[in-house]
N, CA, C and O atoms as a CHARMM CRD file, in Angstrom:
* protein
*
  284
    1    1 UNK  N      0.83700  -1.17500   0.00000 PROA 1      0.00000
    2    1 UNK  CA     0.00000   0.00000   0.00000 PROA 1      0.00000
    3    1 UNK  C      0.87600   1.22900   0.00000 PROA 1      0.00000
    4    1 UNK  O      1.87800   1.17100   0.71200 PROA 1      0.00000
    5    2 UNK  N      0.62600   2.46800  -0.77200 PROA 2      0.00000
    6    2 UNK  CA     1.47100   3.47000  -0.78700 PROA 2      0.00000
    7    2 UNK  C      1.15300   4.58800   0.51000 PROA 2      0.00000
    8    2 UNK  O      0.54500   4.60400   1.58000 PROA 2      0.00000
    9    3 UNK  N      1.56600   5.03700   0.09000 PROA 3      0.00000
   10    3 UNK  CA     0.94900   6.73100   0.90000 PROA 3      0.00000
   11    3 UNK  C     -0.32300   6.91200   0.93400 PROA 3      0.00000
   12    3 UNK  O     -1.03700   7.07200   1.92500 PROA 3      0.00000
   13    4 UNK  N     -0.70100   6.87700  -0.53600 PROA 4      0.00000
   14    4 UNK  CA    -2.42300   7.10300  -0.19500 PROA 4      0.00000
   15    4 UNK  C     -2.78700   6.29100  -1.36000 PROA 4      0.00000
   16    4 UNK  O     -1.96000   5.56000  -1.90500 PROA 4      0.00000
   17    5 UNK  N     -4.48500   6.43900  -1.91700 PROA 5      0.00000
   18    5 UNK  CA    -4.67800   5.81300  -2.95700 PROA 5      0.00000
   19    5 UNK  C     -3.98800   6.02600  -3.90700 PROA 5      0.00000
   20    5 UNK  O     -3.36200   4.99000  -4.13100 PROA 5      0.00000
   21    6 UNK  N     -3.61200   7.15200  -4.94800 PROA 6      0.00000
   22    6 UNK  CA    -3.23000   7.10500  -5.95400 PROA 6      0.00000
   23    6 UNK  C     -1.64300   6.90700  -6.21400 PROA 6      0.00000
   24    6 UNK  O     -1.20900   7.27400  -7.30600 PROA 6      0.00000
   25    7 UNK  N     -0.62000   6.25600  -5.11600 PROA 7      0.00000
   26    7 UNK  CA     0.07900   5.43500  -5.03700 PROA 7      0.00000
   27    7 UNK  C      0.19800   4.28400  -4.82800 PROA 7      0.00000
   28    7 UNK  O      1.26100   3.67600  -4.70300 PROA 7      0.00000
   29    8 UNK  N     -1.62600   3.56500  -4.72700 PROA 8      0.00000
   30    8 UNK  CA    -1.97100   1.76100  -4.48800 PROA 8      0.00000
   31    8 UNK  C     -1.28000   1.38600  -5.32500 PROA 8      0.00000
   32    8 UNK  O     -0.94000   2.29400  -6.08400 PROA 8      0.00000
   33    9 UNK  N     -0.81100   0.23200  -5.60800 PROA 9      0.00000
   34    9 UNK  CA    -0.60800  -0.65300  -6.46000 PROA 9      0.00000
   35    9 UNK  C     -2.05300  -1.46100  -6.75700 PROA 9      0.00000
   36    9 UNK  O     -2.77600  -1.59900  -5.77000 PROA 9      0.00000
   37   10 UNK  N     -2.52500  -1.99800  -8.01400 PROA 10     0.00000
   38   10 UNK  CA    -3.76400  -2.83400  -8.42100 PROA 10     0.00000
   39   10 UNK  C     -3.29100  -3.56800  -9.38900 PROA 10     0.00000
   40   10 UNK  O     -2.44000  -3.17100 -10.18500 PROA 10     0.00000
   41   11 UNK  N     -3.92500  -4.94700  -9.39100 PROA 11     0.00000
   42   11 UNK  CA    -3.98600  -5.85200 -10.56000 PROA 11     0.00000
   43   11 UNK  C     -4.66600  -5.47600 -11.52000 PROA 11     0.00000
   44   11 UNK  O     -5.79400  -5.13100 -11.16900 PROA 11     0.00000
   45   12 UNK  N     -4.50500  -5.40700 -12.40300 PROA 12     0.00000
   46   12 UNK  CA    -5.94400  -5.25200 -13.69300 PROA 12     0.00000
   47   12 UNK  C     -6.47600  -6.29500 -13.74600 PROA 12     0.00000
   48   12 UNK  O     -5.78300  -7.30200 -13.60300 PROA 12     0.00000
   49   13 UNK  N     -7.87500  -6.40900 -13.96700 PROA 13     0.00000
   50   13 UNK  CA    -8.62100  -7.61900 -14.44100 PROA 13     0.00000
   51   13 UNK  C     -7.90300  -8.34300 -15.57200 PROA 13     0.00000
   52   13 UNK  O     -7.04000  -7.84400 -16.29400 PROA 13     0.00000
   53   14 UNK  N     -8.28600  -9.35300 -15.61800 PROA 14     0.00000
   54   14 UNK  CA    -7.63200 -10.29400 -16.17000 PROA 14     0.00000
   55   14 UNK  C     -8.11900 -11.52800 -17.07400 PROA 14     0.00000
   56   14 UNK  O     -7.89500 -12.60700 -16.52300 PROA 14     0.00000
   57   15 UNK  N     -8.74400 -11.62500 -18.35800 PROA 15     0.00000
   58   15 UNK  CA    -9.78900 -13.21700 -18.19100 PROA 15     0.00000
   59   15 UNK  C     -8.77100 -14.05300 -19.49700 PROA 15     0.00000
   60   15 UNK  O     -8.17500 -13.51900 -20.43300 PROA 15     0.00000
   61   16 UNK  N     -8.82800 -15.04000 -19.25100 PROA 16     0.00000
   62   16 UNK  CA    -7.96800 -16.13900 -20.21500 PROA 16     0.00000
   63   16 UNK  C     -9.24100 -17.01900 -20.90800 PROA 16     0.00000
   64   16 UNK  O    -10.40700 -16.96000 -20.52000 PROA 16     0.00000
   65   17 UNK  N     -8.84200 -17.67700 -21.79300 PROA 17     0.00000
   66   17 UNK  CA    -9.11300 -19.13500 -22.40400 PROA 17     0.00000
   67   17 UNK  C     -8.79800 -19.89300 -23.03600 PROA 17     0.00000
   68   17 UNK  O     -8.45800 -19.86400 -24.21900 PROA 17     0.00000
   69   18 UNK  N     -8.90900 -21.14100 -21.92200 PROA 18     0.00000
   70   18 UNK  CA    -8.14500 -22.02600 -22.29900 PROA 18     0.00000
   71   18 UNK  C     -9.09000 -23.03300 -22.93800 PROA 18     0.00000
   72   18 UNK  O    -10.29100 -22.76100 -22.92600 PROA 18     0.00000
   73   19 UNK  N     -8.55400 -24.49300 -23.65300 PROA 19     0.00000
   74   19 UNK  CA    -9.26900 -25.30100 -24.56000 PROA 19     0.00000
   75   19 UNK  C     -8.20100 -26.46300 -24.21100 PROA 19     0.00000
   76   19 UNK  O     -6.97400 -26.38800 -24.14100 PROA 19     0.00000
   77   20 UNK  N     -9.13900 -27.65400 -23.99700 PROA 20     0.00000
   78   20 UNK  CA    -8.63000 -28.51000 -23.64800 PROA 20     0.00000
   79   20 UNK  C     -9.40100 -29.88000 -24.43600 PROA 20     0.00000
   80   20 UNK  O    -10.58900 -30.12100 -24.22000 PROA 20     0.00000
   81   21 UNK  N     -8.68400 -30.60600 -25.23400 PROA 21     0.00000
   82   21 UNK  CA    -9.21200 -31.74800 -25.58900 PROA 21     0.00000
   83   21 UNK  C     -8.70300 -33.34600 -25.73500 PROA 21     0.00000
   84   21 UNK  O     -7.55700 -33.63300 -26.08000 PROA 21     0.00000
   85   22 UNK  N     -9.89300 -34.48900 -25.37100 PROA 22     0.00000
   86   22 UNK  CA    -8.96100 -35.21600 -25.12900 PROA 22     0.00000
   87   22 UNK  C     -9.99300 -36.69600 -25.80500 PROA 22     0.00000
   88   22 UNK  O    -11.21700 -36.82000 -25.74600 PROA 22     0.00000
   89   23 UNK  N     -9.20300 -37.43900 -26.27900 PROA 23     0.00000
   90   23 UNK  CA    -9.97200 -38.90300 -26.42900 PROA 23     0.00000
   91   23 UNK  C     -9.54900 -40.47400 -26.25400 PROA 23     0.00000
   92   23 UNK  O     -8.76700 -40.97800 -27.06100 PROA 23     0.00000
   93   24 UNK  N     -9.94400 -41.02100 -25.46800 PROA 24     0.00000
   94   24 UNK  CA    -9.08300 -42.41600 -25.29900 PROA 24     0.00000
   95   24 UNK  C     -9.58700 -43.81300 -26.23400 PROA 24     0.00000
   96   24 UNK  O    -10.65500 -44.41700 -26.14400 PROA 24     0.00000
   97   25 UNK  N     -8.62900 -44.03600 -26.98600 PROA 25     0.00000
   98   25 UNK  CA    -9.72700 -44.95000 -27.80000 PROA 25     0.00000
   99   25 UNK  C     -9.94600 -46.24900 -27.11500 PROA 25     0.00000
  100   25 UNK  O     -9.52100 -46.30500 -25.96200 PROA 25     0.00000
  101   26 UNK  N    -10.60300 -47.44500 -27.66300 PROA 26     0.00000
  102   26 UNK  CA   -11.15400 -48.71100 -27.28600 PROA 26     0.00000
  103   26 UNK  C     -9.79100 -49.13500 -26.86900 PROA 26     0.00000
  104   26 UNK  O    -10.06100 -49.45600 -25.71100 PROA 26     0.00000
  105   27 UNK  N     -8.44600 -49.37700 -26.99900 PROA 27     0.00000
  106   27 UNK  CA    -7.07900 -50.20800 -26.39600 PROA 27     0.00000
  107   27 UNK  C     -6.71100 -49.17700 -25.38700 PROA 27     0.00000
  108   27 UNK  O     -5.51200 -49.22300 -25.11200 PROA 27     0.00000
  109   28 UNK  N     -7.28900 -48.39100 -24.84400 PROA 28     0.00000
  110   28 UNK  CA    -6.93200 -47.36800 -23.61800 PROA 28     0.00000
  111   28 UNK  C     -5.87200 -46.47800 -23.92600 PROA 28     0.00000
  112   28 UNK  O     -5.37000 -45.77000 -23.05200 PROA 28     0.00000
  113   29 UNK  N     -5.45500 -46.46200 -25.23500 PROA 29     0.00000
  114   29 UNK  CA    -4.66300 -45.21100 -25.65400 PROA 29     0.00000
  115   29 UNK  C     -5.29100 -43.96800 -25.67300 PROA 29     0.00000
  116   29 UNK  O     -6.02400 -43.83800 -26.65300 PROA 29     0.00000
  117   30 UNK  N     -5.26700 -43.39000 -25.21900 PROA 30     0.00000
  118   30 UNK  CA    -5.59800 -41.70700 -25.27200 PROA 30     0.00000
  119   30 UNK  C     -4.57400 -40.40800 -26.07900 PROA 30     0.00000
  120   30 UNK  O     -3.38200 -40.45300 -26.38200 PROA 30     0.00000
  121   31 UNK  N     -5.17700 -39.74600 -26.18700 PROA 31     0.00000
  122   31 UNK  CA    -4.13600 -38.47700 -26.87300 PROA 31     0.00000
  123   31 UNK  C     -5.04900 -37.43000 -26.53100 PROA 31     0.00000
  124   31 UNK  O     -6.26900 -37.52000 -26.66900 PROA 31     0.00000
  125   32 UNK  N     -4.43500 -36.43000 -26.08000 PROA 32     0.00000
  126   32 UNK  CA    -4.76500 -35.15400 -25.55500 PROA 32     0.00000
  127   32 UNK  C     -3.92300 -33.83700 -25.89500 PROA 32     0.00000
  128   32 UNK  O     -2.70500 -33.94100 -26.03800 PROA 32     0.00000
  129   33 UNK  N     -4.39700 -32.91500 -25.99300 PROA 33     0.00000
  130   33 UNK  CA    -4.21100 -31.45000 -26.64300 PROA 33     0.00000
  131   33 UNK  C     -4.69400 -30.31000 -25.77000 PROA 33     0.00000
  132   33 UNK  O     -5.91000 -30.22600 -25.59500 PROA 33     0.00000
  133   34 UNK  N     -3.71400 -29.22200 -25.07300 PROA 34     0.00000
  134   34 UNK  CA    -4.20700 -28.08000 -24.65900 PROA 34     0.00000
  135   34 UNK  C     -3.38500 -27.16500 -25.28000 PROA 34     0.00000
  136   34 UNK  O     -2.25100 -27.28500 -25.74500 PROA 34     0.00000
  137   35 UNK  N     -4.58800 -25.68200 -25.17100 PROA 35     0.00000
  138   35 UNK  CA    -3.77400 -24.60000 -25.16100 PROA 35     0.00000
  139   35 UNK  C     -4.73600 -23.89600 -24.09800 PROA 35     0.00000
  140   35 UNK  O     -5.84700 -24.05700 -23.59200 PROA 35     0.00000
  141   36 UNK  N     -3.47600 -22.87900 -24.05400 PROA 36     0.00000
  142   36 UNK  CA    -3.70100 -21.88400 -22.63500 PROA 36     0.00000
  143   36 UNK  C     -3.51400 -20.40700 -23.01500 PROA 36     0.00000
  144   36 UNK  O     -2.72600 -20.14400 -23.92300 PROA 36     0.00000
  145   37 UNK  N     -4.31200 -19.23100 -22.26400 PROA 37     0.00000
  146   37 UNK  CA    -4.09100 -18.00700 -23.00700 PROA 37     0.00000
  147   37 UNK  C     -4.39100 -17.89200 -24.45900 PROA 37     0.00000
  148   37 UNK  O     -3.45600 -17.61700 -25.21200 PROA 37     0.00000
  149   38 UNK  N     -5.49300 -18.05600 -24.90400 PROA 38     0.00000
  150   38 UNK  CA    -5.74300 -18.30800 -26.46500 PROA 38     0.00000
  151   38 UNK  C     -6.11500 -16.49200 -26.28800 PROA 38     0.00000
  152   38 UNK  O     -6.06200 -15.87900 -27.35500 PROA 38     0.00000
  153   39 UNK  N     -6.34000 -15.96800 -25.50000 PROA 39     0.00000
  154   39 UNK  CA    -6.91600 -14.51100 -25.30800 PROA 39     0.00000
  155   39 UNK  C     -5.79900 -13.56600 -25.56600 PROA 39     0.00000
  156   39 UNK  O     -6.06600 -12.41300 -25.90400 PROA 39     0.00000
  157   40 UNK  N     -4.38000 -14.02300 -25.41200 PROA 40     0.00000
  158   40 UNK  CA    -3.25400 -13.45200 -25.11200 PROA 40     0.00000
  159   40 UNK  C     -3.40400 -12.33200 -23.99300 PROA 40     0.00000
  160   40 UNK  O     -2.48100 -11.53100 -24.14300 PROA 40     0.00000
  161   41 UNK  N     -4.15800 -12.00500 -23.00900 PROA 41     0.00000
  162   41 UNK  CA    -4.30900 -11.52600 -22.08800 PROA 41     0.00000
  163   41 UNK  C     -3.19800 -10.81400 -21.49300 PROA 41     0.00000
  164   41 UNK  O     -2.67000 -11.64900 -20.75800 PROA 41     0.00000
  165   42 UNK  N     -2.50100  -9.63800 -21.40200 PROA 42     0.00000
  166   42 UNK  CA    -1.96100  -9.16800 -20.33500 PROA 42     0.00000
  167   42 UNK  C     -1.81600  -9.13400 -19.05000 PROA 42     0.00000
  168   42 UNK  O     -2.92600  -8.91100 -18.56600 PROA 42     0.00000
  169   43 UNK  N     -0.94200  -9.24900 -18.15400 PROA 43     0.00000
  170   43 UNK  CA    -0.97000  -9.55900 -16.66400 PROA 43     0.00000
  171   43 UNK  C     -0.47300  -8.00500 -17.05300 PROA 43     0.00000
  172   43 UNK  O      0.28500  -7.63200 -17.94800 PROA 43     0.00000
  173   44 UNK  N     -1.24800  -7.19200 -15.95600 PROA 44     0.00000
  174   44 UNK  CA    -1.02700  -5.51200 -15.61500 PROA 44     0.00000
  175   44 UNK  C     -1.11400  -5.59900 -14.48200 PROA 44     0.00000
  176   44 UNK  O     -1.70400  -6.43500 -13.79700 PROA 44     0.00000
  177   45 UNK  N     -0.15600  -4.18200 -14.03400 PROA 45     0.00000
  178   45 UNK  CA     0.11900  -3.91700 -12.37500 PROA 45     0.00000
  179   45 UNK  C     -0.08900  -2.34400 -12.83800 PROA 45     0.00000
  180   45 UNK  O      0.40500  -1.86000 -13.85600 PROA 45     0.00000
  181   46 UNK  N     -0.84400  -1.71000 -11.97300 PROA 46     0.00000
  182   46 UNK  CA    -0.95600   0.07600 -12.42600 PROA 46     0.00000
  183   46 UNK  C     -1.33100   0.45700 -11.16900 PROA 46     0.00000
  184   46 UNK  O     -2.00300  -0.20200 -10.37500 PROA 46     0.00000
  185   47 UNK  N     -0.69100   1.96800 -10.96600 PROA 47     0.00000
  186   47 UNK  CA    -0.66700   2.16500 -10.11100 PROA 47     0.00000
  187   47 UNK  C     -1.86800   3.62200  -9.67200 PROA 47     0.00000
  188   47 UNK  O     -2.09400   4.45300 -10.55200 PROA 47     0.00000
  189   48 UNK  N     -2.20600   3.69500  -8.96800 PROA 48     0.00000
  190   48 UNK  CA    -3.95400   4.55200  -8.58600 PROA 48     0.00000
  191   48 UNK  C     -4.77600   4.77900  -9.06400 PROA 48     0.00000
  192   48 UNK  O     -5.78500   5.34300  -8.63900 PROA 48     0.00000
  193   49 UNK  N     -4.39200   4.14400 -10.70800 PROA 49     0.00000
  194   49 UNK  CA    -5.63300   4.60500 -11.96400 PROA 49     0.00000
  195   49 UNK  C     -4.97700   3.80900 -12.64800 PROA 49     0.00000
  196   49 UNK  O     -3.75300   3.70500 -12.55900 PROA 49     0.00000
  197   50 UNK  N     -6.28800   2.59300 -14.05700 PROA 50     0.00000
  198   50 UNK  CA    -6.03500   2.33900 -14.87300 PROA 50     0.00000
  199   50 UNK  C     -4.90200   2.65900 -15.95700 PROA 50     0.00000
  200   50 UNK  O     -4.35500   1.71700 -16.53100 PROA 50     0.00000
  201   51 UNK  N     -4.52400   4.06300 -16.26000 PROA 51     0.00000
  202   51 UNK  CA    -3.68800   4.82300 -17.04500 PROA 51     0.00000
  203   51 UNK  C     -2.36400   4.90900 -16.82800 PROA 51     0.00000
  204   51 UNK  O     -1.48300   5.26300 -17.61100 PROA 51     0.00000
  205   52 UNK  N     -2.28400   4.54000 -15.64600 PROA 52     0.00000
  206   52 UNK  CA    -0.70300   4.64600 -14.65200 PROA 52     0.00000
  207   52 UNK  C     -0.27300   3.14200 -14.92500 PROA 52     0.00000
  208   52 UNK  O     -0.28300   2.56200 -13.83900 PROA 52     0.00000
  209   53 UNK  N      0.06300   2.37000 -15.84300 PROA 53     0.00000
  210   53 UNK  CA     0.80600   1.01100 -15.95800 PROA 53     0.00000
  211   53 UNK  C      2.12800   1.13600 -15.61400 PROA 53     0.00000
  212   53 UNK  O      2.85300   1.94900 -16.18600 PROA 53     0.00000
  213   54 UNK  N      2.67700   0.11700 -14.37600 PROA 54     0.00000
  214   54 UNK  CA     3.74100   0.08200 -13.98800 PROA 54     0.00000
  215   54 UNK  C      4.45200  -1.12400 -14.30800 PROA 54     0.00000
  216   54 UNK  O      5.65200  -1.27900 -14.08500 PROA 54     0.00000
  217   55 UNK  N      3.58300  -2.10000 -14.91100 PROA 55     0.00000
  218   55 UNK  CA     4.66400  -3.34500 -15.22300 PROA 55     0.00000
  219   55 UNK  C      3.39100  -4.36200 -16.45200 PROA 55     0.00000
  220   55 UNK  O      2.26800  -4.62200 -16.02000 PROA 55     0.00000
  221   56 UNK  N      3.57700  -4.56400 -17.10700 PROA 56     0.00000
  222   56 UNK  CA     2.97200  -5.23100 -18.06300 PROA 56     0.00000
  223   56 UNK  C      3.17700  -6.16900 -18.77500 PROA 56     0.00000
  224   56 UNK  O      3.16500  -5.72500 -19.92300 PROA 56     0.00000
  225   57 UNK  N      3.40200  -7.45600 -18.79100 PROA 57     0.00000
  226   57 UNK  CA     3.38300  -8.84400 -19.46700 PROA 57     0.00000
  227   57 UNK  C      2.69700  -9.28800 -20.10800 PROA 57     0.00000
  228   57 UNK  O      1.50100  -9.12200 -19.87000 PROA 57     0.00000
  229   58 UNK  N      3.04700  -9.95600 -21.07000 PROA 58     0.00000
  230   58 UNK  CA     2.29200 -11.04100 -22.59100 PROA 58     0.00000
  231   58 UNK  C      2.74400 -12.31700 -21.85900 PROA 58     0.00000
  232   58 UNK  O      3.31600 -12.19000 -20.77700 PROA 58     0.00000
  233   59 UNK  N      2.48400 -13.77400 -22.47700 PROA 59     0.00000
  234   59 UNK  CA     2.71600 -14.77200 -22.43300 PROA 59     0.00000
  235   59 UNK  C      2.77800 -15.94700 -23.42900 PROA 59     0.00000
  236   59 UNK  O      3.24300 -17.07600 -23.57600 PROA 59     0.00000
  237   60 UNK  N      1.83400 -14.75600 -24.17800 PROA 60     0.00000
  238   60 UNK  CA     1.04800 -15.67800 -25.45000 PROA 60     0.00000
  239   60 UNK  C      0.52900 -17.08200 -25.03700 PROA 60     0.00000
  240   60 UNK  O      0.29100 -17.42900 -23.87900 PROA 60     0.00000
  241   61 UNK  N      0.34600 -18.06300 -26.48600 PROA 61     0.00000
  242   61 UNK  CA    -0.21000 -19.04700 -26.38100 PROA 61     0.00000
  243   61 UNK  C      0.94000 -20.17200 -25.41700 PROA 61     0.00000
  244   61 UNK  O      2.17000 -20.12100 -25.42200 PROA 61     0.00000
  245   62 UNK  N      0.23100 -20.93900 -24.80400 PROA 62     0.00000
  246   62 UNK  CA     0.94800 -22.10700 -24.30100 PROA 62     0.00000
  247   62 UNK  C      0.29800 -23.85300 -25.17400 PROA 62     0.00000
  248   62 UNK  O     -0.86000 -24.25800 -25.06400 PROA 62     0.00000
  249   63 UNK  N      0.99300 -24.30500 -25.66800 PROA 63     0.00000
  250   63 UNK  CA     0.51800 -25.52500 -26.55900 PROA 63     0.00000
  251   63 UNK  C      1.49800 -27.09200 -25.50800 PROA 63     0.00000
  252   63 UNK  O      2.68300 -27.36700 -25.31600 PROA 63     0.00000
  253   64 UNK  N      0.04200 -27.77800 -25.05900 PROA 64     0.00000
  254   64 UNK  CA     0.67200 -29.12800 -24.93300 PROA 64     0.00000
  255   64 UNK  C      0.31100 -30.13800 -25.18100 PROA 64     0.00000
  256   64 UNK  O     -0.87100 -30.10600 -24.83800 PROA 64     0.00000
  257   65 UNK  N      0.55600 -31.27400 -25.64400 PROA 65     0.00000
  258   65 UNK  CA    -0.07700 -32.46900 -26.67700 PROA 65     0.00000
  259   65 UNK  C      0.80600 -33.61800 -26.24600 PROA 65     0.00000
  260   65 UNK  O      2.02400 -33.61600 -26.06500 PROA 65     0.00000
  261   66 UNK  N      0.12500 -34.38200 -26.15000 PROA 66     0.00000
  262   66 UNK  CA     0.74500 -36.39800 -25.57500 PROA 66     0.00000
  263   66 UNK  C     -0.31400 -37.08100 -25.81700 PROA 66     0.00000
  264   66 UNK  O     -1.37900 -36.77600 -26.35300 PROA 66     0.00000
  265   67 UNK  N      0.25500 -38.47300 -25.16500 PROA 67     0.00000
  266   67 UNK  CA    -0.16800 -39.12400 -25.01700 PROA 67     0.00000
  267   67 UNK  C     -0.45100 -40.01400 -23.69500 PROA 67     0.00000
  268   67 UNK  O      0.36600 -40.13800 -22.78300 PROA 67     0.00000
  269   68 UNK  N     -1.86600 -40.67900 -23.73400 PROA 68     0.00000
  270   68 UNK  CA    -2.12700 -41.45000 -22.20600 PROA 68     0.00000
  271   68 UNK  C     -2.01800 -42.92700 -22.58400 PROA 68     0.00000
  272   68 UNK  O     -2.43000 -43.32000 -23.67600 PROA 68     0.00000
  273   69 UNK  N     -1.31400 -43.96900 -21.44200 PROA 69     0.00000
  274   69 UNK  CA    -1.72100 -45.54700 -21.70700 PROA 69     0.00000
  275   69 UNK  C     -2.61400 -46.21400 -20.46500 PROA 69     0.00000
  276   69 UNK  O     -2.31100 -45.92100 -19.30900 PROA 69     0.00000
  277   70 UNK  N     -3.43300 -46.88300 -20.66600 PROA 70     0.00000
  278   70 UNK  CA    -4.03200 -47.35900 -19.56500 PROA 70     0.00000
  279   70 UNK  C     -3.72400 -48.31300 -19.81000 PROA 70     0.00000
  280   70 UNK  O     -3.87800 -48.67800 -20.97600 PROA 70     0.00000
  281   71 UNK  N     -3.04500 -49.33700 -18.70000 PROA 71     0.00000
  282   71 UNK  CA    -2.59300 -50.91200 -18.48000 PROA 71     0.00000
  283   71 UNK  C     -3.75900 -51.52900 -17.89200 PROA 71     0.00000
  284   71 UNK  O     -3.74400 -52.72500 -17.60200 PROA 71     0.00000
């Protein structure tokens, strides 16, 4: 917390989406697929007002894909 409000520090809102898909066939092999941040969303830190950005990050997409075995 600063001095007063318009030295707070605040998160900015924030919303992601992610997608996740997956299928196991009849021999219990599975294969599955995500991505994460499809929004590319910014993580923001600003300070007493929206307009005041003090630190700002991307991440972009995150992609992960395998495979499952069931014994």
């Amino acid at each position: 917390m600063g001095a007063s409000s318009r030295t707070d520090l605040y998160f900015d809102a924030r919303t992601t989406l992610d997608l996740a898909a997956s299928y196991t066939f009849a021999n219990g092999v599975g294969v599955y697929f995500n991505v994460k941040n499809l929004t590319d969303a910014p993580w923001r830190i600003y300070e007493g007002r929206r307009d005041r950005v003090i630190q700002q990050e991307y991440y972009d997409f995150t992609y992960e894909a395998g495979m499952k075995f069931t014994f």
